[in-house]
C-alpha atoms as a printed R data frame, in Angstrom:
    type eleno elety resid chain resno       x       y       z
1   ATOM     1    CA   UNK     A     1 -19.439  -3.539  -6.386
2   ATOM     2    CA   UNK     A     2 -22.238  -0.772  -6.205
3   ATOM     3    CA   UNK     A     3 -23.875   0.938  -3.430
4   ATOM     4    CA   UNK     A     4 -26.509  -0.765  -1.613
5   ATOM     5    CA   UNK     A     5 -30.172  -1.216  -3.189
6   ATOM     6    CA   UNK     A     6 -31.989  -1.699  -0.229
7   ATOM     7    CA   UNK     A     7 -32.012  -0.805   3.409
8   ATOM     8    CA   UNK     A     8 -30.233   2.889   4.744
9   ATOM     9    CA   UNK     A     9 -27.979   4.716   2.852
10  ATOM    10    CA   UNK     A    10 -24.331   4.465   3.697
11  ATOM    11    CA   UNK     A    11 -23.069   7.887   4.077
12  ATOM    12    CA   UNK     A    12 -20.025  10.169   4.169
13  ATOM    13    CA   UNK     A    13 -20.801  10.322   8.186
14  ATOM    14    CA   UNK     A    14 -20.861   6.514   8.427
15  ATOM    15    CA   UNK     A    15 -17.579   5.516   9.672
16  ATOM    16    CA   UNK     A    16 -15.989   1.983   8.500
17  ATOM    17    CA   UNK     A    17 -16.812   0.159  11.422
18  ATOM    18    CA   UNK     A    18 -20.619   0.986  11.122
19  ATOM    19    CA   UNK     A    19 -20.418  -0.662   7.253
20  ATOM    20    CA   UNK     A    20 -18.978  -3.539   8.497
21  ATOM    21    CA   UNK     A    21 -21.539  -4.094  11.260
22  ATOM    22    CA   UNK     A    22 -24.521  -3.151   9.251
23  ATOM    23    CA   UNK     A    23 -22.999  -5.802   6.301
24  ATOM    24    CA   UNK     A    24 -23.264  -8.708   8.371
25  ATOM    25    CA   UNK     A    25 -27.184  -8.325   8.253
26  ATOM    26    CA   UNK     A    26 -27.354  -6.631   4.965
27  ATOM    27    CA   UNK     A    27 -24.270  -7.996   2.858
28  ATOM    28    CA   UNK     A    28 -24.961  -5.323  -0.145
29  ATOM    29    CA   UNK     A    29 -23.923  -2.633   2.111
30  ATOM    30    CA   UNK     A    30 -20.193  -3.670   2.436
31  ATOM    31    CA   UNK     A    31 -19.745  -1.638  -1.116
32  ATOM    32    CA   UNK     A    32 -20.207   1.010   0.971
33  ATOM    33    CA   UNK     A    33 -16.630   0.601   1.541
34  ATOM    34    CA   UNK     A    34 -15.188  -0.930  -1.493
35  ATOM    35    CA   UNK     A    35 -16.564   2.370  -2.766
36  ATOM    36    CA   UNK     A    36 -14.488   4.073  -0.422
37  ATOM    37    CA   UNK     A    37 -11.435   2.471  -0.169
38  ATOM    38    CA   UNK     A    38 -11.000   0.303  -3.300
39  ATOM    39    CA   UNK     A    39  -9.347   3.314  -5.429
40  ATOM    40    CA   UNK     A    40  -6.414   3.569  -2.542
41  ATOM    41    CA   UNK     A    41  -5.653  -0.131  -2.455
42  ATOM    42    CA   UNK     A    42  -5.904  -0.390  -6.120
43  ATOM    43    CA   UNK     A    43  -3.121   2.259  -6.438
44  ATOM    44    CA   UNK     A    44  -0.823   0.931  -3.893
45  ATOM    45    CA   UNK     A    45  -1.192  -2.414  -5.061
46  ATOM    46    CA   UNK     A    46  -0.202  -0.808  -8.656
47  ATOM    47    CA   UNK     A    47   2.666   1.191  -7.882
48  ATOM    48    CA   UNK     A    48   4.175  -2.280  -6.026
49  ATOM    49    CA   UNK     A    49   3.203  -4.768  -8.547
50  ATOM    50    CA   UNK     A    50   2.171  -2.786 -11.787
51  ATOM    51    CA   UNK     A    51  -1.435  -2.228 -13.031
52  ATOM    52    CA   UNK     A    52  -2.104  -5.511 -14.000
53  ATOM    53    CA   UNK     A    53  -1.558  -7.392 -10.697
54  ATOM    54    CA   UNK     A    54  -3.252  -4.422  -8.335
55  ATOM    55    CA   UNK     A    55  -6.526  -5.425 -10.357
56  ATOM    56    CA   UNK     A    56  -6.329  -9.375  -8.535
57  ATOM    57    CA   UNK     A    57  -4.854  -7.573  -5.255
58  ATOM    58    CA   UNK     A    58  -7.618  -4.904  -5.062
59  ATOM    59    CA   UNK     A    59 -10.757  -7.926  -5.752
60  ATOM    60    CA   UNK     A    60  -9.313 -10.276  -3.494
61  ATOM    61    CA   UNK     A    61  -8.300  -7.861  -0.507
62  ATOM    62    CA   UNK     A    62 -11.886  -6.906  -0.613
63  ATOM    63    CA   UNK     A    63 -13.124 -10.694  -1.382
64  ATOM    64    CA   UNK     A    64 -10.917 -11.765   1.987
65  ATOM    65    CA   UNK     A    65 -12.140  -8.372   3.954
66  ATOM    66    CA   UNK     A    66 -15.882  -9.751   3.177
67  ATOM    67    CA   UNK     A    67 -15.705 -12.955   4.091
68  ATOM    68    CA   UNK     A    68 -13.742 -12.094   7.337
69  ATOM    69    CA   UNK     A    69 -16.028  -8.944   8.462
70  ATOM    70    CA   UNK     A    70 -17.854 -10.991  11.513
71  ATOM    71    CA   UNK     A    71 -14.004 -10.783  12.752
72  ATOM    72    CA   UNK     A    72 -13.411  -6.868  12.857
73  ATOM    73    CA   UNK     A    73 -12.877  -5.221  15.857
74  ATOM    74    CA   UNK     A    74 -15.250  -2.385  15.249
75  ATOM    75    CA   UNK     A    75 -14.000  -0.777  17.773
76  ATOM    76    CA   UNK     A    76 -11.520   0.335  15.086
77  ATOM    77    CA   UNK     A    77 -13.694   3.166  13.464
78  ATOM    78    CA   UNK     A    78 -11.075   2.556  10.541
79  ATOM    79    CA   UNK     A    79 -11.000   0.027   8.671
80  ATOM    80    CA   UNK     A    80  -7.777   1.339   6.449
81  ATOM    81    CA   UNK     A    81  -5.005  -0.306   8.353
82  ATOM    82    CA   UNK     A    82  -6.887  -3.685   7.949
83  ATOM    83    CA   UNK     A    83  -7.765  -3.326   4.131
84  ATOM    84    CA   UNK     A    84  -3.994  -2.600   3.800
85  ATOM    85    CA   UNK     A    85  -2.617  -5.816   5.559
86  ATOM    86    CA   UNK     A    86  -5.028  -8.051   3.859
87  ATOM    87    CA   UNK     A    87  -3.641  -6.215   0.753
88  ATOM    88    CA   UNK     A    88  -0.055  -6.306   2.244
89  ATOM    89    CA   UNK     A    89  -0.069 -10.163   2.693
90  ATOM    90    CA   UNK     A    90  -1.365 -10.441  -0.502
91  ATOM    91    CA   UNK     A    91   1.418  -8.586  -2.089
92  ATOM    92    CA   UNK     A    92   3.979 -10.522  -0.035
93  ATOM    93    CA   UNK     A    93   2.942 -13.592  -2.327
94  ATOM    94    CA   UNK     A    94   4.340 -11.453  -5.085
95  ATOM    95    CA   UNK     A    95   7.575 -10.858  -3.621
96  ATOM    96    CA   UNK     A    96   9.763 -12.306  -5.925
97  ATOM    97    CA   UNK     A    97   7.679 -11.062  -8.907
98  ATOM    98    CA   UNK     A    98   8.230  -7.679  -7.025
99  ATOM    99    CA   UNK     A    99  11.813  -7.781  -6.851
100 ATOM   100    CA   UNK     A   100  12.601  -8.902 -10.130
101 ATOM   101    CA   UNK     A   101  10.710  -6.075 -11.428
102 ATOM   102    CA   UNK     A   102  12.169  -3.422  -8.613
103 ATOM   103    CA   UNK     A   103  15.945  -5.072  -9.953
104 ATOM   104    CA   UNK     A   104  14.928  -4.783 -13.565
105 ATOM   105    CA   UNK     A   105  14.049  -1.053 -13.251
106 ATOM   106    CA   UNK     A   106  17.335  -0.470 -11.685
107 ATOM   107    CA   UNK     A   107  19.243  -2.178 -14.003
108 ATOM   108    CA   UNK     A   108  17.650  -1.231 -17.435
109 ATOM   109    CA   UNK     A   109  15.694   1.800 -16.709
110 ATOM   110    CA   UNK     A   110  12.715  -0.442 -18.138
111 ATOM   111    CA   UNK     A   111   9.901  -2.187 -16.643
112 ATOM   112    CA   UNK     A   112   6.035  -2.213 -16.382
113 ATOM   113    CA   UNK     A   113   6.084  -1.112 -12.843
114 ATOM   114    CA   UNK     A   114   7.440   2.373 -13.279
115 ATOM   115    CA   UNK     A   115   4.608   3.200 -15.570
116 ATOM   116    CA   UNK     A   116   2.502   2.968 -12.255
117 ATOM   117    CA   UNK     A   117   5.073   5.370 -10.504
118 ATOM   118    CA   UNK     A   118   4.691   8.320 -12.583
119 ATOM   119    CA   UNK     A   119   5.198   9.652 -16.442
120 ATOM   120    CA   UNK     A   120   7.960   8.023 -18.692
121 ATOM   121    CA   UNK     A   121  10.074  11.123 -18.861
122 ATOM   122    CA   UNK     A   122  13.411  10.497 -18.716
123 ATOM   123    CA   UNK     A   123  14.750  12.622 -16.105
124 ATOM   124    CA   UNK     A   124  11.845  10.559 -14.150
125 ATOM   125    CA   UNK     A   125  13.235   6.945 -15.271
126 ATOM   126    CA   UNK     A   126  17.207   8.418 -14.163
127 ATOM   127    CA   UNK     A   127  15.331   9.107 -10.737
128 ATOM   128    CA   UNK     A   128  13.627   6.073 -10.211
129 ATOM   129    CA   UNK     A   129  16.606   3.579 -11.231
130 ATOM   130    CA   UNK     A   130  18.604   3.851  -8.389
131 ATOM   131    CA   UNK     A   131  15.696   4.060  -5.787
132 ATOM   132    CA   UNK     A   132  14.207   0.561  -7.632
133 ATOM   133    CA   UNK     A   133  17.438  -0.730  -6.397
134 ATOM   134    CA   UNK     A   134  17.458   0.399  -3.190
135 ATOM   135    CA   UNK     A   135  13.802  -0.873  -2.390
136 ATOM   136    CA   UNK     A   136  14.725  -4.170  -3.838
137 ATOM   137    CA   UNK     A   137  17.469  -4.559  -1.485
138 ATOM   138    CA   UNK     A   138  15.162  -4.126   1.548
139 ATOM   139    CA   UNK     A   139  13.784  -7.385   3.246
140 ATOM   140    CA   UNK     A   140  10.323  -7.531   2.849
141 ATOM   141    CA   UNK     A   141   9.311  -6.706   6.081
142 ATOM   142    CA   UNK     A   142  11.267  -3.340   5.834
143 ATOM   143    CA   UNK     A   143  10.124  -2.789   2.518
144 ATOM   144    CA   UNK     A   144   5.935  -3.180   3.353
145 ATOM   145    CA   UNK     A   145   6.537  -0.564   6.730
146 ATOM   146    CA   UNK     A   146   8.284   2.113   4.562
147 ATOM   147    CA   UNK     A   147   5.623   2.015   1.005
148 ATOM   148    CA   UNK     A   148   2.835   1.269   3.926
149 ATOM   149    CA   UNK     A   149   4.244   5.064   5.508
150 ATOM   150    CA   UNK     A   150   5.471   6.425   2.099
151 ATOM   151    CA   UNK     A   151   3.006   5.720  -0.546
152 ATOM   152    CA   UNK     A   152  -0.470   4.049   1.510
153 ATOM   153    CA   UNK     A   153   0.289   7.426   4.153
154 ATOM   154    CA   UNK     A   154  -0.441   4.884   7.176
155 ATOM   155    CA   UNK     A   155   0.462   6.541  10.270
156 ATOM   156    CA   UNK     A   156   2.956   4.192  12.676
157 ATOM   157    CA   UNK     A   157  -0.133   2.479  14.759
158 ATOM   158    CA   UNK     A   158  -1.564   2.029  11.142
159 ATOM   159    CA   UNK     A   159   1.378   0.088  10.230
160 ATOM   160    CA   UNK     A   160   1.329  -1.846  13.412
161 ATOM   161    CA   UNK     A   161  -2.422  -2.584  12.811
162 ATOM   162    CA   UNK     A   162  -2.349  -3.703   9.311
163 ATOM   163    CA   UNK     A   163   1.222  -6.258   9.817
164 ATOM   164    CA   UNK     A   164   0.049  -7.437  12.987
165 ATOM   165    CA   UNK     A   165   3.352  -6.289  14.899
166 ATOM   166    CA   UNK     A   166   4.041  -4.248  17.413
167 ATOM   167    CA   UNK     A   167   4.680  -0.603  17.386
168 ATOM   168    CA   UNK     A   168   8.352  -0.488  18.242
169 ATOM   169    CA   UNK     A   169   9.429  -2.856  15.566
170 ATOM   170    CA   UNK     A   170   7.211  -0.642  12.786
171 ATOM   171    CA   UNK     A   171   9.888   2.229  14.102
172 ATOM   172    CA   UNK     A   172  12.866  -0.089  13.843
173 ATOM   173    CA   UNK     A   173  12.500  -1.269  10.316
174 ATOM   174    CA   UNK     A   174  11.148   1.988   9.293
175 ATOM   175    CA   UNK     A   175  14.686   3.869  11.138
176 ATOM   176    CA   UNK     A   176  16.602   1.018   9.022
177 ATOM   177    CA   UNK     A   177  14.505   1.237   5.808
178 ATOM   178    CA   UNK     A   178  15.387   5.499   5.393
179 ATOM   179    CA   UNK     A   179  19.023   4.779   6.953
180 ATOM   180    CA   UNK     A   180  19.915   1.723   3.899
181 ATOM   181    CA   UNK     A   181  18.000   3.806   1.053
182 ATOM   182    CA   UNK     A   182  19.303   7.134   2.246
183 ATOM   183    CA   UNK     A   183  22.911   5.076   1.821
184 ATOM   184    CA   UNK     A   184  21.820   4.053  -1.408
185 ATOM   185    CA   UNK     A   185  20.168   7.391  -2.609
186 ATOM   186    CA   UNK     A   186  23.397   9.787  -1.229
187 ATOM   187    CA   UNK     A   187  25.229   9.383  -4.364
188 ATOM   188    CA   UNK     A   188  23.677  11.253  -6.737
189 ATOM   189    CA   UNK     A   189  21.394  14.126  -5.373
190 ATOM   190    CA   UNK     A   190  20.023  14.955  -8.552
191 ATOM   191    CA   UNK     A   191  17.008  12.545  -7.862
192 ATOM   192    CA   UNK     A   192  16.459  13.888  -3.923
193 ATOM   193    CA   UNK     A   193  12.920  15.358  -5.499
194 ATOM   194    CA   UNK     A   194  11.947  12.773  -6.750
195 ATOM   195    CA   UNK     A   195  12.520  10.619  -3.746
196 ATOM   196    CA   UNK     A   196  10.859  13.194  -1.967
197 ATOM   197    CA   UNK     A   197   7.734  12.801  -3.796
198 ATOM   198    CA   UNK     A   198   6.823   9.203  -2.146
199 ATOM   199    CA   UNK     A   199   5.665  11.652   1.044
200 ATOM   200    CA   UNK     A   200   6.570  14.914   2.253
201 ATOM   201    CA   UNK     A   201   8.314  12.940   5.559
202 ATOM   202    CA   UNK     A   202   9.756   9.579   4.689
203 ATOM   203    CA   UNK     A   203  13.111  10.131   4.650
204 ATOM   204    CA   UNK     A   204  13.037  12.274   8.060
């Protein structure tokens, strides 16, 4: 997508909401916030399903998020939380593909995912082995609210937003998410840093 030939200029003060409303009479300017949030989605989408997926996640989030735009609440100046649950159900799809990778990292050290995580060192790899395997031991539902909080940075009512579920149950899967990978993780502090990297408060 490209910015909009014709008609105002979306910019940096125009929140989400306005893009959305001015796209359902002038359709071009809904790249207003592909251009905005397409780079975020694309990465998220990559570090849970590897580079080639998050290329189909990132298109089709924003193919759905078009089509659907007459049914945002723009009273949600925001329109992160809802990018990230189309992109969030669309990932879901992938779950098994997910998994397999998540258990593949853990168990060889290898696996196209990781190269979406960070560098191929291989004080990096040792790191990321055993937290593969505890992420692929979370349900799915647990396993969307923590990488929604740890690596899309969605507040709690973000989370709540973008699954469609209510507050307190984005706090109880997100208390038993840390709790089971802390478990997981407690063995072997050398990789705490490197856990610590997926945000500065995830584990608190």
């Amino acid at each position: 997508m490209t910015g909009p030939p014709t008609g105002q200029p979306i910019t940096e003060a125009d929140d989400d909401a306005e893009i959305v409303a001015q796209s359902l009479e002038q359709p071009e300017i809904f790249a207003g916030l592909y251009d905005r949030h397409a780079p975020d989605i694309h990465r998220y989408a990559a570090r849970r399903l590897g580079e080639g997926a998050a290329d189909d996640i990132t298109a089709e989030t924003f193919l759905i998020a078009f089509r659907s735009r007459r049914r945002y609440d723009t009273t949600r100046r925001g329109a992160r939380p809802w990018l990230y649950g189309i992109a969030a159900n669309l990932i879901g799809k992938h779950r098994r593909s997910e998994e397999r990778s998540l258990r593949a990292l853990a168990r060889t050290g290898q696996d196209t995912v990781a190269a979406s995580w960070s560098d191929r060192s291989d004080d990096r790899i040792a790191a990321q082995v055993p937290l593969a395997g505890a992420l692929a031991a979370l349900s799915p539902g647990d396993r969307h609210v923590l990488l929604l909080v740890a690596w899309a940075d969605l507040g709690y009512e973000e989370v709540a937003q973008a699954l469609g579920i209510p507050l307190g149950t984005v706090r109880s899967r997100l208390n038993r998410a840390r709790r089971k990978v802390r478990e997981a993780l407690h063995t072997d502090p050398a990789f705490t840093s490197d856990v610590m990297e997926l945000s500065p408060s995830w584990t608190k």
